[in-house]
Backbone bond lengths (Angstrom), bond angles and torsions (degrees), N, CA, C in turn:
res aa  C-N    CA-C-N  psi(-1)  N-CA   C-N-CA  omega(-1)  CA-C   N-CA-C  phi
1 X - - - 1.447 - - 1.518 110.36 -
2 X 1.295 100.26 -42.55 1.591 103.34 167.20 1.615 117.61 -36.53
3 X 1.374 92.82 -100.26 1.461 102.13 168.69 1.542 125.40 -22.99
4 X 1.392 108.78 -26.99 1.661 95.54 -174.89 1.809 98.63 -92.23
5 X 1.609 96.97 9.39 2.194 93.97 -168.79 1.136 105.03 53.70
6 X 1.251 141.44 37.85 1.420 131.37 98.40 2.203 140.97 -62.58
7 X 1.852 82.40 57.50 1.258 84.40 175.99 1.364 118.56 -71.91
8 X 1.471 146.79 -36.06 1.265 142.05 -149.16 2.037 80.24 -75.71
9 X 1.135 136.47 -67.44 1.349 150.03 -165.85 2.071 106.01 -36.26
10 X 1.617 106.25 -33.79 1.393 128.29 -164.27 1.953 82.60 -84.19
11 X 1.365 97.26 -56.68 1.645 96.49 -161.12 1.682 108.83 -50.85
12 X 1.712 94.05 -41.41 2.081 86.02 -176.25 1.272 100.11 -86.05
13 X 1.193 135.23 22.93 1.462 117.84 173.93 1.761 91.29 -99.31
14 X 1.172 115.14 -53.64 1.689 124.38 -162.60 1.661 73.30 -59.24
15 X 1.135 124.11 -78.33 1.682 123.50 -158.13 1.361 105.79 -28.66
16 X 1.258 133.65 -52.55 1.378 136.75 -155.13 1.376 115.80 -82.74
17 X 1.662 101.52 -33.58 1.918 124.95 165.47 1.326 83.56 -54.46
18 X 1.406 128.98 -98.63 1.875 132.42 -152.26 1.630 99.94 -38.73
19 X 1.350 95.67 -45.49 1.723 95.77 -155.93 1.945 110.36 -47.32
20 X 1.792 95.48 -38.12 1.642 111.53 -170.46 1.298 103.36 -82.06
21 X 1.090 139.30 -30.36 1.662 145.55 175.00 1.343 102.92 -61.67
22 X 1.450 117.94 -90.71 1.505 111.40 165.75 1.481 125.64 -11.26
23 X 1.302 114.45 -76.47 2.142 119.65 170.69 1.664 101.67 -26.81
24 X 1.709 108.62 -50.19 1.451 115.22 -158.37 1.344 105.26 -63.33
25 X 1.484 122.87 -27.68 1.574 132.90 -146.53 1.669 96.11 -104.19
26 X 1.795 107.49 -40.23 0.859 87.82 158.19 1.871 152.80 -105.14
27 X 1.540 96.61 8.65 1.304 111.63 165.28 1.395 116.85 -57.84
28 X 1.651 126.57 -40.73 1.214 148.89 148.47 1.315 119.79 -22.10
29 X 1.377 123.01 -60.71 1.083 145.12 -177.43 1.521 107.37 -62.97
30 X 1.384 104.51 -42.66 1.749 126.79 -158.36 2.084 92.27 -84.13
31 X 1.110 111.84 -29.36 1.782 108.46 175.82 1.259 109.34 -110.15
32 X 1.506 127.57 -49.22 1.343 118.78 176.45 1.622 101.65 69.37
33 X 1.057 108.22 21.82 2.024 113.49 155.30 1.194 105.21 -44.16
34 X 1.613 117.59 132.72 1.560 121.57 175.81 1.849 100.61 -99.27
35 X 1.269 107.71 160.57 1.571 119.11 -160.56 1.359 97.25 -80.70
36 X 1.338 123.32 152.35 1.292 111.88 171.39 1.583 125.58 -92.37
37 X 0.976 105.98 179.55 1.670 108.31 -165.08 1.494 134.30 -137.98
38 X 2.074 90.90 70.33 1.250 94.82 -166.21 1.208 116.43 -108.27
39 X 1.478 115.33 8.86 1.493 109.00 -171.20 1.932 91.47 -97.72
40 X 1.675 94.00 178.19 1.594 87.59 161.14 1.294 126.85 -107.02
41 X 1.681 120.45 10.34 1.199 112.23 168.83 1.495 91.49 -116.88
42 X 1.120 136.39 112.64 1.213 118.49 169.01 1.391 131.08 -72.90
43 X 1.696 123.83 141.34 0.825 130.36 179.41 1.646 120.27 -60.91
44 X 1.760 112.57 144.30 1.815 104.22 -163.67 1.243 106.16 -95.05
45 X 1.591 130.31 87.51 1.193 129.59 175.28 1.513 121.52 -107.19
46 X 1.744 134.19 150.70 0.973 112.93 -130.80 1.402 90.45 -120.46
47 X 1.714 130.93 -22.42 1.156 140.87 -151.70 1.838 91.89 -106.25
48 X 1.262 102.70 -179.52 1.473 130.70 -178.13 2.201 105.40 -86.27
49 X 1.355 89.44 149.33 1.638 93.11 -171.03 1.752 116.78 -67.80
50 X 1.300 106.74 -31.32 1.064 119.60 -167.74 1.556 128.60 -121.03
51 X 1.700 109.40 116.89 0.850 121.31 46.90 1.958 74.91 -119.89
52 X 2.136 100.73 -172.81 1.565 90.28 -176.30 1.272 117.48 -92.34
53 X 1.663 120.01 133.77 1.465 115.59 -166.67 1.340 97.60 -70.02
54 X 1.354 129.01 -39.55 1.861 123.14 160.91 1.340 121.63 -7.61
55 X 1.219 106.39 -81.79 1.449 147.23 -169.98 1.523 92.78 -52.44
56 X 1.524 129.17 -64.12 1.231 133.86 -149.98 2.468 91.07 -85.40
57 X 1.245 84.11 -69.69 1.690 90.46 -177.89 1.541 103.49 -47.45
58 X 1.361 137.63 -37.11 1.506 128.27 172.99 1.472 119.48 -55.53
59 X 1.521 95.67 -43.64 1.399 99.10 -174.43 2.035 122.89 -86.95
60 X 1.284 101.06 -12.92 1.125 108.38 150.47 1.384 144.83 -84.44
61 X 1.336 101.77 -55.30 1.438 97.48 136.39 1.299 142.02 -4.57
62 X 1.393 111.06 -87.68 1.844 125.82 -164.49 1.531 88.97 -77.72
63 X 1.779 135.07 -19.86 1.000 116.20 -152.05 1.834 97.56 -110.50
64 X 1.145 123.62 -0.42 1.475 142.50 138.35 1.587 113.51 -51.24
65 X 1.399 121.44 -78.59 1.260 129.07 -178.46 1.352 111.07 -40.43
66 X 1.633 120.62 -48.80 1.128 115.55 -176.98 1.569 125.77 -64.32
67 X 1.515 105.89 -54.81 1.342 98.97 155.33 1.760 137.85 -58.32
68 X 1.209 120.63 -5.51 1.372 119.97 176.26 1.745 91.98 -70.00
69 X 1.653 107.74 -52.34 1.502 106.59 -162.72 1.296 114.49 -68.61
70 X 1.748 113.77 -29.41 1.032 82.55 169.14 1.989 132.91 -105.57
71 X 1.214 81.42 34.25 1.601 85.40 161.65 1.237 118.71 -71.03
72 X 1.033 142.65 -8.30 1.211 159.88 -118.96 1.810 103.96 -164.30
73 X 1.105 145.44 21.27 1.516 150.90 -129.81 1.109 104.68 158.59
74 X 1.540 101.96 98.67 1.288 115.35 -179.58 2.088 122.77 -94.76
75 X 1.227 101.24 -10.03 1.216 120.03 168.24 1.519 121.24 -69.06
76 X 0.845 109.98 94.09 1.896 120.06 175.09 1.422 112.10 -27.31
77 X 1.299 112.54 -56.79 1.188 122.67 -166.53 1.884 115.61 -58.02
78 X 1.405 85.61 -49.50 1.491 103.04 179.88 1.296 119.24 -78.92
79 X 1.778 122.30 -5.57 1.269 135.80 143.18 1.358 100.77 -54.38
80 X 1.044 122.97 -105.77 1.641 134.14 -170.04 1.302 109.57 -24.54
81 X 1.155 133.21 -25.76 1.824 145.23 -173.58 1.724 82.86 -70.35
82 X 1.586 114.47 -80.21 1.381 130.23 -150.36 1.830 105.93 -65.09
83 X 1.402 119.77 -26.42 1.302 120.13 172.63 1.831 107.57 -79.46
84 X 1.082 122.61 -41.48 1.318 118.24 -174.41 1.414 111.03 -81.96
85 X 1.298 113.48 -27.56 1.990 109.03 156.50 1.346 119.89 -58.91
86 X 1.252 116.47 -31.19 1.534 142.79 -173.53 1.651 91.25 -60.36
87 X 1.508 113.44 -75.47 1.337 118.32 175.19 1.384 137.20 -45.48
88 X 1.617 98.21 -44.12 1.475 98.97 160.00 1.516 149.33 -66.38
89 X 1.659 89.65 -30.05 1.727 98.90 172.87 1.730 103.81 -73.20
90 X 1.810 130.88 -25.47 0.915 107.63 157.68 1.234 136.06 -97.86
91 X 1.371 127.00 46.39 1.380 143.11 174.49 1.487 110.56 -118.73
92 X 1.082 98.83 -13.13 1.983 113.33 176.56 1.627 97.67 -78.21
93 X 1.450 96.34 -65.10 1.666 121.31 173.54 1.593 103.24 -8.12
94 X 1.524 101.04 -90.84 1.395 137.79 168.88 1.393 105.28 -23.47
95 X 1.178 101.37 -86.20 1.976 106.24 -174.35 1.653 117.93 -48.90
96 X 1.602 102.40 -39.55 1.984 101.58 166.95 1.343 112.19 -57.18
97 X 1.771 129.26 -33.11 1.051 112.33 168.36 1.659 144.77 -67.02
98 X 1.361 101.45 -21.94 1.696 112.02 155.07 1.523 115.44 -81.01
99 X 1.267 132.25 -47.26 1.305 121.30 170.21 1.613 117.25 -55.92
100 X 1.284 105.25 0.23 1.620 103.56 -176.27 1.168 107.63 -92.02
101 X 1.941 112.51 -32.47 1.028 130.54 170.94 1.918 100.40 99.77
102 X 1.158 111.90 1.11 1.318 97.34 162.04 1.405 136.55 -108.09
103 X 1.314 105.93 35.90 1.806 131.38 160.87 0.966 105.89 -148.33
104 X 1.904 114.15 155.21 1.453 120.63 167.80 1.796 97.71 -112.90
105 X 1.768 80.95 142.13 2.164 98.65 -161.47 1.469 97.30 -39.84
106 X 1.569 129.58 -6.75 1.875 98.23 167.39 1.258 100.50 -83.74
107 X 1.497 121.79 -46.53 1.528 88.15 -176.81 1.340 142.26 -19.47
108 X 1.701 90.67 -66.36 1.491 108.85 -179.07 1.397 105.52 -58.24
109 X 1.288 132.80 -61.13 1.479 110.57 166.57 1.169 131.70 -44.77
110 X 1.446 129.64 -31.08 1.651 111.63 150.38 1.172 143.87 -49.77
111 X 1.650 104.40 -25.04 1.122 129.35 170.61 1.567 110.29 -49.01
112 X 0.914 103.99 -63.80 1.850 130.87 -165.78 1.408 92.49 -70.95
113 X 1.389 136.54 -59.47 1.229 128.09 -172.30 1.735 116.97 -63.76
114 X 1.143 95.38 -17.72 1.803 79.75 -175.98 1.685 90.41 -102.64
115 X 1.528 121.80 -32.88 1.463 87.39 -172.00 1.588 113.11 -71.03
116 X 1.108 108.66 -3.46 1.638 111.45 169.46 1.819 104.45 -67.42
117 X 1.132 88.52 -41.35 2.110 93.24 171.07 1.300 117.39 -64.14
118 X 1.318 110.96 -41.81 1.739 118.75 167.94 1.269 120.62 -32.06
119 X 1.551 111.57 -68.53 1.225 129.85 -112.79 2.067 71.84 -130.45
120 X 1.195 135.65 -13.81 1.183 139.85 137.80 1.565 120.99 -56.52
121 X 1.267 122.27 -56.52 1.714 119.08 171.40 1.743 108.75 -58.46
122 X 1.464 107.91 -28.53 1.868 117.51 179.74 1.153 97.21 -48.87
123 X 1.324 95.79 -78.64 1.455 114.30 -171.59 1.638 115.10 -27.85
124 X 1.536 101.72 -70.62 1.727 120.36 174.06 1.930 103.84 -32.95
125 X 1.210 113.00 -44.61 1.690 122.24 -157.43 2.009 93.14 -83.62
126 X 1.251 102.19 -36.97 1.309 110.75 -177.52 1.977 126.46 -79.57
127 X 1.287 93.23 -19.46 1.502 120.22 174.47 1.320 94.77 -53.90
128 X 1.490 109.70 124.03 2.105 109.45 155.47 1.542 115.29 98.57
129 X 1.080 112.43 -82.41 1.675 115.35 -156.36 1.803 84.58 -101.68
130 X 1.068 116.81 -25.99 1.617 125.33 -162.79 1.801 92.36 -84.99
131 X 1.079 112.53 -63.76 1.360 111.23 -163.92 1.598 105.54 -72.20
132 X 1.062 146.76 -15.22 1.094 156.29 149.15 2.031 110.88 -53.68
133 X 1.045 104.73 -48.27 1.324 99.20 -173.74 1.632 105.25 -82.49
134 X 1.077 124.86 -20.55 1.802 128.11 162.07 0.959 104.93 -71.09
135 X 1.565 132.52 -45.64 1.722 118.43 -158.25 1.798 89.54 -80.03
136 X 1.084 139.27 -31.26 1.528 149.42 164.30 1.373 104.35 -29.17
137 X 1.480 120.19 -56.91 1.537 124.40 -172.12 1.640 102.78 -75.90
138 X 1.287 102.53 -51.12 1.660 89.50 -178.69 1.773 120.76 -50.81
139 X 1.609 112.19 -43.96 1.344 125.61 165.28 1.490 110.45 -31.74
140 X 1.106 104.74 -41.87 1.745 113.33 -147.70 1.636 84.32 -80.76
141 X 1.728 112.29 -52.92 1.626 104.35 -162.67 1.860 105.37 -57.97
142 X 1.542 93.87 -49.12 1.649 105.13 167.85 1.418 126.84 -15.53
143 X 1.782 109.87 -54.65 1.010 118.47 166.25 1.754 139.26 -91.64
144 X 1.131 81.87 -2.73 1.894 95.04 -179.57 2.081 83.37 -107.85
145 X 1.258 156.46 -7.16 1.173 125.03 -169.04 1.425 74.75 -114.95
């Protein structure tokens, strides 16, 4: 995004990454759920179970990226392609973290539910004066490429 001088587009994406990590670290903080303990070597993790920053940072994450690109992607189809990959790489996320055995599946569904809350207030903060000043940069590359 850089490189193409779409910095303002780079800044709310990084913003919205920190913004959902942070909530995660401190939702964590805010339950202090202990990990569960089903394997027999247990895995050395350092934070609280709940909710999973995995689960939550995957799904914000990939689900940032996707929308930056497709601001920029005017094809429907290839919208819906890039949002439902978005979803899937964090539903893999999620599920490796119970098969790993170091979350129980609410976690990970807390995970998913608040970065859906996240990345819902983004959205809300990004609505209007915000989305106007991104679709501006894409215009601009539009017309300089």
């Amino acid at each position: 995004m850089l490189l193409l001088g779409l910095w303002r587009v780079w800044l709310l994406a990084v913003a919205g990454v920190i913004g959902g990590t942070a909530v995660s670290f401190g939702l964590k903080l805010l339950f202090s759920r202990p990990r569960p303990e089903l394997l027999s070597e247990p895995t050395q993790v350092f934070t609280s179970s709940f909710p999973s920053s995995h689960a939550m940072a995957s799904l914000v994450t990939w689900l940032v990226v996707a929308w930056v690109i497709m601001l920029g992607v005017r094809q429907p189809g290839l919208r819906w392609f890039l949002g439902l990959s978005a979803l899937f790489v964090s539903l893999i996320a999620g599920f490796s973290r119970v098969y790993l055995g170091v979350h129980w599946p609410s976690d990970v569904l807390a995970g998913w539910v608040a970065g859906l809350a996240w990345l819902g207030v983004c959205a809300w903060l990004v609505q209007g004066a915000l989305t106007r000043w991104v679709a501006s940069e894409y215009r601009a590359l539009d017309r300089a490429g």
